[in-house]
Residue, then its C-alpha position, 0 to 999 in steps of 0.5 A: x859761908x853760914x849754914x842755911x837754915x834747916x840744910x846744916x851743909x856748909x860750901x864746902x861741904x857742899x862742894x865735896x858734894x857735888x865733887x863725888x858725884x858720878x854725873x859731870x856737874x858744871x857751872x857756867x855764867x851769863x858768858x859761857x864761861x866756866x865757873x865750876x867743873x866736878x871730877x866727873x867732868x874731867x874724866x868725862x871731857x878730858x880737860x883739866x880743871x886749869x883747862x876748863x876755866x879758860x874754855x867756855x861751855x860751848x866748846x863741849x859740844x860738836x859744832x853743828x850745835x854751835x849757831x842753835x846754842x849762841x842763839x838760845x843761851x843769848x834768848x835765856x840770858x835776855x828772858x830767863x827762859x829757854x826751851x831746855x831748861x828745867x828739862x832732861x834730853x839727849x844731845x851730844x857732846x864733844x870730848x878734848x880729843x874731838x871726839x862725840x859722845x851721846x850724853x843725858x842733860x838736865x839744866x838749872x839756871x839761878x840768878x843772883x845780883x842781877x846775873x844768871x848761872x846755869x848748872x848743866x848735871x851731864x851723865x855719859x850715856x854711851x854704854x847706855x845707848x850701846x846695850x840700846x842699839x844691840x837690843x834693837x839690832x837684836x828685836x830686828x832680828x827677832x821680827x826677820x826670823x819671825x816673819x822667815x819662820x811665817x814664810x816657810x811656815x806658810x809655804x809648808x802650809x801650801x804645799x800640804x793643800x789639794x790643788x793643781x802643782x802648776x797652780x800651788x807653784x804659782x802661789x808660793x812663787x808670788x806669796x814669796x816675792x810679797x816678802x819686805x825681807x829681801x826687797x825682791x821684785x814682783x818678779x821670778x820664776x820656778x824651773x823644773x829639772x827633767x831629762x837635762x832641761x830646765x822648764x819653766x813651770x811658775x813664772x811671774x811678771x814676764x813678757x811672751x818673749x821671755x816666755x819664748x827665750x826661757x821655754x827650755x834652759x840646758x845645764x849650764x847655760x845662763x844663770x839658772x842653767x849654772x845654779x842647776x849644774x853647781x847646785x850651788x845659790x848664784x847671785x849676780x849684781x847687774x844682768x847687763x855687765x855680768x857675762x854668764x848671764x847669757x839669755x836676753x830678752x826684749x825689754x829686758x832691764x838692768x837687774x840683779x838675781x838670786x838664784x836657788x838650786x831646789x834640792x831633794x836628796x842633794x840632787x837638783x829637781x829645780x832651780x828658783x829664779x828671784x829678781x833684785x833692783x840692779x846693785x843689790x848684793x845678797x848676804x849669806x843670812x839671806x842666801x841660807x833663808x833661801x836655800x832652806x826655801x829651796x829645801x822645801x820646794x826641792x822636795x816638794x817637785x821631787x814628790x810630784x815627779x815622782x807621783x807624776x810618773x806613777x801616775x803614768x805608769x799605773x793610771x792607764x789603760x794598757x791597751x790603748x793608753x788611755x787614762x784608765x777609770x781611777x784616773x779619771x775618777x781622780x781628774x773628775x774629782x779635782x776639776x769639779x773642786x775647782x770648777x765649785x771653788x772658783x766658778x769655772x766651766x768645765x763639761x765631760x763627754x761620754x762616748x761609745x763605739x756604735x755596733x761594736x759587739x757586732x764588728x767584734x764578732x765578725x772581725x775577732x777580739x785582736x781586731x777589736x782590740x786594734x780598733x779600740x786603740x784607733x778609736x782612742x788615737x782618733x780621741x786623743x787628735x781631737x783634744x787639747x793638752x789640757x783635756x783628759x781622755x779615758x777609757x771607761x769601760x770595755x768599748x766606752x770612753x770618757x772625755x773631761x774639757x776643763x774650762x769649757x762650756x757645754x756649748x763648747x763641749x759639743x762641738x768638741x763631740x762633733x769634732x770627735x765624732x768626725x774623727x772616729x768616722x775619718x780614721x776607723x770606718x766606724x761610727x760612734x754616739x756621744x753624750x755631753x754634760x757640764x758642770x752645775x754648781x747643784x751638781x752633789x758631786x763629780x758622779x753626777x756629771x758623768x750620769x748626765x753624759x751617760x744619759x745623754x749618750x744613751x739619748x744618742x743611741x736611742x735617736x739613731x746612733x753617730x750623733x751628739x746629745x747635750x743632756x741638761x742639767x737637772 
């Protein structure tokens, strides 16, 4: 073969070019047969170079691609023009063994004498897609830590907000089943640890019988139970064919669980409960993100026993265990954020012992005294376990009626008043305010009582007075 102008590069030459290339080049005519196959081919694939010339191009690709390649190298021989060609792609391709192999393939087709050849340059890309692979495996692991660290970052921002614990609870528990990183059902619930109890303080998506079933939950019984006496996570793949799952409940469904053991000090305060669709196992990476949920919450309930407790202790009244003013102050407070932030009702109630400096005179202060506490008995009957009684002040005490409204309110006076005239012989006067969102603050509401109050006793005394707003 002449040099061609301009090129100076004989057959040869060129041959031993195409021979030292890193790609596998191959050659093949208008049968599929091969006419040229480089070095790099043969390692590639695996034949050998007397091999090769008896095999045809197709039998370098797995046989899913066999049909589409009949179909679209006999199109290019009849038209000169094919889908792939002139272009680079990935597809894959079948070694001497059988085994496949992702490759890059670019295609070049020259015709001479009326008949077509087409050049395949192949590189083996399986390191390639290897690194590829374990960068995205990694990237899916960087966006699950990313979106974990969210998740605890936002359930610490939670905890560190102003409201009611039963409340913030509730929060965290749906705003942990909205996470796409375990799949869990909008479903679960948070038990709280006291006395040997488990009680149900946050649950979500429960029906009133299992409410009912799940009222108190010993150690060891059940699931939950067993997570609170081993302290360690329990998972369970099918409720209905797993025999420590022991409470049922109607409608109750097949379903897997995970439960966490909430912590403080490496003692039990809780245990999370979290449903998973039936069959769903639980991995260590999501067992460990959940203990370090149960870590924070853990502590989270062992702060808010303990302030329950010092509450108790130190915010009543001694005397006729009442709440005492500073509590009281700190309920008025809280409820008049809530009732401001979202639009709840919610009234107070002033009432004072009529004559009560005449009763203490004639009868003496330890008389006073007992009748004090009879009238705070004759209060706390009266109310709800989400009222708030208080002693206000010497013989004058103070109601708070959280999402009650003053039409409400007064008719829970009316049933105070009866009560402290059945149970003691002695009456009382009462004031009833509720909550304006004009209101400047928790203070107001209480004046208002008091001014109503004050109106009870001008008008007779052993009576209600409503006081309106402003």
């Amino acid at each position: 073969m002449k040099s061609q102008p301009g090129i100076g590069v004989s057959r040869e030459g060129f041959r031993e070019i195409l021979e030292a290339s890193s790609d596998g080049i191959i050659i093949a005519g208008e049968d599929g047969c091969i006419l040229f196959w480089n070095h790099a081919s043969e390692r590639m694939f695996g034949y050998t170079p007397e091999e090769a010339s008896v095999i045809k191009i197709v039998d370098l690709m797995p046989e899913e691609y066999h049909e589409r390649h009949k179909e679209g190298f006999g199109k290019f021989i009849k038209t000169g023009k094919g889908s792939i060609m002139g272009r680079t792609v990935i597809v894959k391709a079948r070694r001497r063994d059988a085994a496949v192999f992702p490759v890059e393939l670019s295609l070049a087709s020259h015709k001479s004498g009326g008949r077509w050849a087409v050049a395949a340059i192949i590189r083996d890309i399986t390191e390639r897609r290897a690194y590829e692979h374990k960068l995205a495996h990694q990237s899916r692991l960087l966006v699950k830590a990313n979106k974990e660290l969210a998740l605890l970052a936002k359930i610490s921002a939670l905890l560190n907000q102003s409201m009611e614990f039963s409340e913030l609870l509730n929060i965290i528990l749906d705003t942990i089943t909205q996470i796409d990183i375990f799949k869990l059902e909008r479903s679960g619930g948070i038990f709280i640890l006291r006395d040997g109890v488990l009680t149900l303080a946050a649950h979500l998506g429960h029906n009133e019988d299992f409410l009912e079933k799940h009222k108190a939950i010993k150690i060891g019984e059940c699931l939950c139970g067993l997570a609170a006496e081993t302290g360690e996570v329990v998972t369970s793949m099918n409720s209905h064919e797993d025999p420590r799952h022991t409470v049922s409940y109607e409608g109750m469904r097949p379903h897997a669980h995970i439960i966490v053991p909430l912590k403080a000090k490496d003692r039990v305060v809780g245990v999370l409960y979290l449903y998973l669709q039936k069959g769903i196992a639980v991995d260590s990476a999501r067992k460990s993100f959940l203990e370090s949920i149960g870590g924070i919450l853990g502590v989270a309930i062992s702060n808010s026993l303990l302030y329950e407790e010092t509450r108790r202790l130190a915010l009543h009244d001694p005397l006729t265990g009442l709440a005492n003013k500073r509590l009281l102050n700190i309920e008025l407070e809280r409820n008049f954020v809530l009732a401001k932030r979202y639009e709840r009702p919610f009234s107070c109630l002033m009432l004072d012992i009529d004559l009560f400096k005449v009763y203490n005179d004639s009868h003496g202060h330890v008389a006073g005294d007992q009748m004090l506490q009879k009238v705070a008995g004759a209060i706390k009957s009266s109310l709800r376990e989400t009222d708030l009684a208080a002693r206000y002040g010497g013989e004058e005490f103070c109601v708070i009626l959280p999402e009650t409204a003053v039409e409400s309110a007064a008719l829970v006076a009316g049933k105070i008043r009866e009560a402290v005239k059945t149970k003691t012989g002695i009456t009382a006067s009462l004031g009833v305010a509720a909550f304006d969102s004009r209101m400047p603050g928790p203070g107001s509401m209480v004046e208002s009582a008091d001014r109503a109050l004050y109106s009870a006793k001008k008008k007779g005394r052993d009576r209600v007075e409503v006081c309106p707003w402003p």
